[in-house]
C-alpha positions in Angstrom: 0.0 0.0 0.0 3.2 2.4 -0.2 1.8 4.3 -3.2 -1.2 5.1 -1.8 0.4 7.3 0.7 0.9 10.4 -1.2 -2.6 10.1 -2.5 -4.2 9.7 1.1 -1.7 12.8 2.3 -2.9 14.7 -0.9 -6.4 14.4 -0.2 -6.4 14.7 3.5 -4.4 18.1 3.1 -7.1 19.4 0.6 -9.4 19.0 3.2 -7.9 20.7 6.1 -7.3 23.4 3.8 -11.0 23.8 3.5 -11.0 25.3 7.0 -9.8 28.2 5.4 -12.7 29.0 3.6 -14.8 28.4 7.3 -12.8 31.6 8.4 -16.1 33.5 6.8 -18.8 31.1 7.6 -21.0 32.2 10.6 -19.6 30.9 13.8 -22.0 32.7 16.8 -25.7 33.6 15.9 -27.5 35.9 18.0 -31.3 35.4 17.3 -34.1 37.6 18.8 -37.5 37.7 17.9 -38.6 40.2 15.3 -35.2 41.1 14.4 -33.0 39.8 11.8 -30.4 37.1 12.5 -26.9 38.3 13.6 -23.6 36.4 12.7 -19.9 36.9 13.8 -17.5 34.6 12.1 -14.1 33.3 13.0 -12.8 36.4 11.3 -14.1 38.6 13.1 -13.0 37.3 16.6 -9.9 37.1 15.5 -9.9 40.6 14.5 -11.6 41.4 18.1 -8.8 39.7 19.3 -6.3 41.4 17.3 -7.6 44.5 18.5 -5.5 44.3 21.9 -2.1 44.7 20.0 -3.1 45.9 16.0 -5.1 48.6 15.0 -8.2 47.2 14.3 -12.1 48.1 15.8 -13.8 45.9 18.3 -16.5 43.8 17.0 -20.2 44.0 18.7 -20.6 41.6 21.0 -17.7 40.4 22.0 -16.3 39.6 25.4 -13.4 41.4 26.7 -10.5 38.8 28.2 -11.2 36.2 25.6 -8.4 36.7 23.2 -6.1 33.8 24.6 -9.3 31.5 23.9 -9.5 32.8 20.3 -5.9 32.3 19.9 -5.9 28.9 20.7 -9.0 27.6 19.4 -9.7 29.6 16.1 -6.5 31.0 15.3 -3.7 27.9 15.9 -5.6 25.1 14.2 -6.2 27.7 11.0 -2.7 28.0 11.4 -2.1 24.3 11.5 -4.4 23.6 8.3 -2.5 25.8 6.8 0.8 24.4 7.6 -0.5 21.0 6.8 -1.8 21.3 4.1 1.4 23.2 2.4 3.1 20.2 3.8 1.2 17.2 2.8 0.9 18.7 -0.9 4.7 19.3 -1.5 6.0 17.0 1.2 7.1 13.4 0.4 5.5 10.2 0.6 7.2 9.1 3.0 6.9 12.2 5.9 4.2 12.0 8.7 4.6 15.2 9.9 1.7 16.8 8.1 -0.6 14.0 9.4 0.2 14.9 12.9 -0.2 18.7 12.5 -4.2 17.1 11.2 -4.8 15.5 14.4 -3.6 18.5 16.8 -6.0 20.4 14.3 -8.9 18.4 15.1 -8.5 18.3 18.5 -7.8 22.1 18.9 -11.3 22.6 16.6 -13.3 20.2 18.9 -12.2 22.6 22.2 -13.8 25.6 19.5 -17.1 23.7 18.9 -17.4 22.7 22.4 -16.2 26.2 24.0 -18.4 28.2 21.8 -20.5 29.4 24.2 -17.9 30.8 26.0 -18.3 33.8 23.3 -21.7 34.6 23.7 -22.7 37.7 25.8 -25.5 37.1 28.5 -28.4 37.5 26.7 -30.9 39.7 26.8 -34.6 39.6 26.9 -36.2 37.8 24.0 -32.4 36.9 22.5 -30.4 33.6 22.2 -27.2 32.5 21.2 -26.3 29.3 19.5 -23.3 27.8 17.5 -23.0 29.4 13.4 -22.3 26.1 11.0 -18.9 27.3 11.2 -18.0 24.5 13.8 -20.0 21.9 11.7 -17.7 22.8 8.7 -14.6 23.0 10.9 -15.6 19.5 12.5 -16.1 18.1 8.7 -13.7 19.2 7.3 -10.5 18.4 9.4 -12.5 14.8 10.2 -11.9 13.6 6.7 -8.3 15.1 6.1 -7.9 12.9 9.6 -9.3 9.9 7.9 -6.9 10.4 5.2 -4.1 11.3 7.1 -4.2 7.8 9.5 -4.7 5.6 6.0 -1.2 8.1 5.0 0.1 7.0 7.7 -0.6 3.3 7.1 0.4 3.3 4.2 4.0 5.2 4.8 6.9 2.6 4.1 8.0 1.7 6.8 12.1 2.0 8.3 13.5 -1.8 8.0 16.1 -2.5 10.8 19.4 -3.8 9.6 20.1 -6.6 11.6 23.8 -7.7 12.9 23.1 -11.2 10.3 22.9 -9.2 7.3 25.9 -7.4 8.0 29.3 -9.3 6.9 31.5 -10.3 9.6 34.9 -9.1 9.6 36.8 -12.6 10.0 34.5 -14.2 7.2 35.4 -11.2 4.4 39.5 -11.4 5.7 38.8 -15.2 4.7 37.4 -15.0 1.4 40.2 -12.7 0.6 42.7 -15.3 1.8 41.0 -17.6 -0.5 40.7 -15.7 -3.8 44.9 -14.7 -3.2 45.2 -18.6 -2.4 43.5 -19.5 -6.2 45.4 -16.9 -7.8 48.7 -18.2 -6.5 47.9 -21.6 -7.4 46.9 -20.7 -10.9 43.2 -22.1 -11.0 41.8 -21.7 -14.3 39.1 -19.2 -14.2 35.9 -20.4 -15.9 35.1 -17.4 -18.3 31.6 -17.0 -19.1 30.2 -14.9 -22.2 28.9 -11.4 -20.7 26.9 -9.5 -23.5 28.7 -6.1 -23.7 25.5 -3.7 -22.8 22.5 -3.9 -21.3 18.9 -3.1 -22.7 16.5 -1.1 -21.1 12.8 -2.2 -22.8 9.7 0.4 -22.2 6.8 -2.2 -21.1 4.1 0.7 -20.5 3.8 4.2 -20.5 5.6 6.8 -22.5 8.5 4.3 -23.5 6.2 1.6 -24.5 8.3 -0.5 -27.0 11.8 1.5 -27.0 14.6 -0.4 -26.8 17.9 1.8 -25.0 21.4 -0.2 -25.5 23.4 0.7 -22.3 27.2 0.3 -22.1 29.3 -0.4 -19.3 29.2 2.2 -16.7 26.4 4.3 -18.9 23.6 5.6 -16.8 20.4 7.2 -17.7 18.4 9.4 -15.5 14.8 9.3 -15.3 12.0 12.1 -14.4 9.7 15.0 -15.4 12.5 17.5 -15.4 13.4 18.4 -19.1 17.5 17.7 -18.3 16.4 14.1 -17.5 17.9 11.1 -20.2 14.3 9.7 -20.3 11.7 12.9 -19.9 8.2 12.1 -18.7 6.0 14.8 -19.3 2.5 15.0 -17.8 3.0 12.3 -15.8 1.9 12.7 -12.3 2.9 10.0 -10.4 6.4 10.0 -11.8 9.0 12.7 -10.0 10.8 15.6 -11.1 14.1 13.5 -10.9 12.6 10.2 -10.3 15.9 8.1 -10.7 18.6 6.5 -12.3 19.5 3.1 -13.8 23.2 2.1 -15.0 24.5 -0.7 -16.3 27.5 -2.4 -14.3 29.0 -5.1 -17.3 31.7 -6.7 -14.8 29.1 -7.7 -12.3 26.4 -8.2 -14.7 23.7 -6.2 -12.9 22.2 -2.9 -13.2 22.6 -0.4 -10.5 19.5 1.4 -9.7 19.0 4.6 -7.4 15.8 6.0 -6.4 15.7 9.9 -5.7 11.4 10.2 -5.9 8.6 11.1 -4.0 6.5 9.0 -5.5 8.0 5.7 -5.1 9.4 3.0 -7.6 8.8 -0.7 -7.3 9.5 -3.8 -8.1 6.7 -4.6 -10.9 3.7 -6.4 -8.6 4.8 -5.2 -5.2 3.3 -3.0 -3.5 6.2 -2.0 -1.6 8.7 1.2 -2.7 11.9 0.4 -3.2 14.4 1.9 -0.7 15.5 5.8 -1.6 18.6 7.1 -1.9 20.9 3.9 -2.0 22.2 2.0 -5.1 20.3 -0.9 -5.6 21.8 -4.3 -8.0 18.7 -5.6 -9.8 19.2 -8.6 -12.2 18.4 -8.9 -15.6 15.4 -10.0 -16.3 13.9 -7.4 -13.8 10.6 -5.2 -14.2 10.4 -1.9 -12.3 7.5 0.3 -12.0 8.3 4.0 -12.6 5.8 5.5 -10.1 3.3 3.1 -10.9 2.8 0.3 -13.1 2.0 2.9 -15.5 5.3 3.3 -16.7 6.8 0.0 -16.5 10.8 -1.1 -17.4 12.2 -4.5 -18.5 15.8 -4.6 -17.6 17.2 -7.3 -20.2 
């Protein structure tokens, strides 16, 4: 489920940034008989509340001494939509940070919805006050990014431990270089296999469909949306600016693949994302998915 990450972060961050349009919806409503309906939104608290240190007027009806309420409960989780959704739309796959600035959102907006009446002015003969659908939008809207942002956060790939077995053990590599001198010494013939002098790179799907790209030994080619790329793929949303590169290694036989994305690229048929940033050795005979199975690469 790694490739579904960004998507769930994507959408989730479109929702919290929703909350920025409930800055104008009605959040107190003062209602008295014969007499229209008022409103105050979010906006203008905050701009009551502003009031103590900016230049602006008070609003009518507010309540002196509740600017550290307004701060906290209107002001910071507007802040932290913000921030999160910024975040979860230019952020990588792979960071939760956004996520959790969702959940502190949520919480923060619940205090609003349930606080509310702490705004309201005693009121008078003939009035009452009740909650704007401000709240109800708030509550919506930063519930939904937090259903997205738990199935990001499932979805995230996770950190795999390198355990002491996987790493060589110093007295084991001395030894198998006591024993390669010992069979040079000795003059062992060397069985010498053909090696084909290139690799192929073969476009399965996607853009590349049906190319064929020869690679010599040591040749690399550089993948992305980025115009300077070897292999350019424009309009193609699930594949990264400067996705990654592939290079053929002829002495070992193998290619040597780096990831660089944000988007992922997989083995074709797993759903997990290769690790980033280190040089991989795939075999011949390997299909990777660029981003998604969309854009798929036989490695021949």
């Amino acid at each position: 489920m790694n490739r579904f990450a960004k998507k769930f972060r994507v959408l989730g961050s479109l929702c919290v940034l929703l909350n920025l349009a409930a800055l104008f919806a009605p959040l107190t409503e003062r209602i008295q008989e014969n007499y229209a309906t008022v409103t105050w939104t979010q906006m203008d608290y905050i701009r009551s509340a502003l009031a103590e240190y900016l230049p602006f007027e008070k609003t009518e009806g507010m309540i002196p001494g509740q600017e550290g309420w307004i701060f906290l409960f209107m002001a910071l989780p507007l802040v932290l939509s913000a921030a999160a959704g910024i975040w979860g739309l230019a952020g990588s796959h792979t960071q939760k940070g956004s996520s959790l600035l969702i959940f502190a959102a949520l919480a923060l907006y619940i205090g609003m919805a349930a606080g509310a009446p702490q705004l309201w002015p005693e009121a008078a003969k003939g009035q009452s006050y009740c909650r704007g659908l401000a709240c109800t939008l708030s509550l919506v809207f930063t519930g939904t990014g937090t259903v997205f942002a738990a199935l990001a956060l499932a979805a995230s790939p996770r950190k795999r431990k390198v355990t002491a077995e996987s790493i060589p053990q110093m007295e084991e590599v001395k030894q198998q270089q006591v024993e390669a001198k010992y069979n040079i010494m000795t003059g062992e013939k060397q069985e010498k296999t053909e090696m084909p002098a290139h690799g192929v790179l073969v476009g399965i799907t996607g853009v590349y469909a049906g190319a064929e790209i020869p690679m010599t030994d040591g040749e690399y080619l550089l993948l992305g949306r980025q115009p300077n790329n070897h292999l350019v793929f424009g309009g193609q949303a699930n594949v990264s600016r400067n996705h990654c590169r592939i290079q053929w290694d002829a002495g070992r036989q193998k290619y040597i693949f780096r990831d660089y994305s944000s988007n992922g690229s997989f083995l074709h048929g797993s759903e997990d994302c290769l690790p980033q940033n280190l040089d991989l050795e795939l075999e011949p005979g390997t299909t990777i998915d660029i981003g998604d199975a969309g854009n798929a690469f036989f490695l021949k």
